[in-house]
C-alpha positions in Angstrom: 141.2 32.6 82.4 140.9 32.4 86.5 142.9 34.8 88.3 145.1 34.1 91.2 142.6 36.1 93.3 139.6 33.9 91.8 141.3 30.3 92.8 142.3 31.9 96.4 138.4 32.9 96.9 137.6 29.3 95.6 139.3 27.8 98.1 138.6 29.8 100.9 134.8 29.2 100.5 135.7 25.5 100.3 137.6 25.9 103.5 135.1 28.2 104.9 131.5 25.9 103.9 133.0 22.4 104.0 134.0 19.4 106.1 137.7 19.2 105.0 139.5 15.4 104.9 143.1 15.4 105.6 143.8 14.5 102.0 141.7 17.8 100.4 143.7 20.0 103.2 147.2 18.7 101.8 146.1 19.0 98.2 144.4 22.6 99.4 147.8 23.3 101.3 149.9 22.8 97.9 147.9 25.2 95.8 147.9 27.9 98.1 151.5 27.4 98.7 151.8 27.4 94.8 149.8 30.7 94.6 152.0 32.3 97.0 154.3 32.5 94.8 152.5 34.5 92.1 151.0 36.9 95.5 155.1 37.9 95.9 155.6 38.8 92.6 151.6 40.8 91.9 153.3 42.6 95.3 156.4 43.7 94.3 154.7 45.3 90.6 152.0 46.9 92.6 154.4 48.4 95.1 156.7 49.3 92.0 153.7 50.6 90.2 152.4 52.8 93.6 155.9 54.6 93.9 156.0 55.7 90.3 152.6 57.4 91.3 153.3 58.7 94.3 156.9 59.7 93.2 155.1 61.9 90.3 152.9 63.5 93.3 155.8 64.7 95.1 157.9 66.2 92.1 154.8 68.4 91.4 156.2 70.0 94.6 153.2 69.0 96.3 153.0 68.6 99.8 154.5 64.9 101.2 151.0 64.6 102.7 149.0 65.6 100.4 150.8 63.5 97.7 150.2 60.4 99.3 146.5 60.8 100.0 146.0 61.5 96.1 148.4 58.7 95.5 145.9 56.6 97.7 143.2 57.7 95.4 144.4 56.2 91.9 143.9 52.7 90.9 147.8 51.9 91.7 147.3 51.9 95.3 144.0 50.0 94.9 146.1 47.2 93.4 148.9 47.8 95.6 146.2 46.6 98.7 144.3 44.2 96.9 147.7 42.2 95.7 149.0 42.6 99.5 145.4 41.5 101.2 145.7 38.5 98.6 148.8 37.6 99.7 147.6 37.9 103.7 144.4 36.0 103.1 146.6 32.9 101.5 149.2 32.7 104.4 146.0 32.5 106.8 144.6 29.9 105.0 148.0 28.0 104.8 147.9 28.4 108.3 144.4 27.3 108.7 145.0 24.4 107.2 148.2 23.5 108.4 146.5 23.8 111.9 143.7 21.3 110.9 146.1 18.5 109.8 147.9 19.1 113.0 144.6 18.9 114.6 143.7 15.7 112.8 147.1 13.5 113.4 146.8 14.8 117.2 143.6 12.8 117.3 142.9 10.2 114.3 138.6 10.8 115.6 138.6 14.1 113.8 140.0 13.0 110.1 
């Protein structure tokens, strides 16, 4: 099974190593816009997931400080990031690519 972050590095090689028509950007424009979705909701359990941990840090009377650096250690906040860069890297694509078919309608040469 391909993960959501597997289909978003997919297509940003694509993007990234190829010579992109105006019809592959809109088809390329509704997938990512179509994984976005998924990105919201692997960012809102991660961030869920992260404050359970750090929450346990700082009941152990630990330091607020000090709790969140060890927080930032565990595999919650790694997933936190990697759900939230996820979600960044497909809104800069989007925008990439909405750019490019701007581009191209502006002048009919480049499509």
């Amino acid at each position: 099974m391909v993960t959501v972050r597997e289909r978003v590095r997919d297509i940003q090689t694509e993007v990234r190593d190829s010579v992109i028509g105006p019809e592959r950007a809109r088809v390329l424009l509704s997938m990512l816009a179509g994984l976005l979705g998924h990105c919201f909701e692997a960012v809102r359990l991660a961030d869920a997931d992260y404050a359970a941990v750090l929450l346990g840090f700082l009941e152990s009377g630990e330091r607020v400080h000090l709790s969140r650096m060890r927080a930032e250690l565990t595999p919650a906040y790694q997933r936190k990031r990697e759900a939230k860069d996820t979600r960044d890297l497909v809104v800069e694509l989007m925008r990439s690519l909405k750019y490019l078919l701007r581009a191209m309608e502006s002048d009919p040469a480049r499509g």
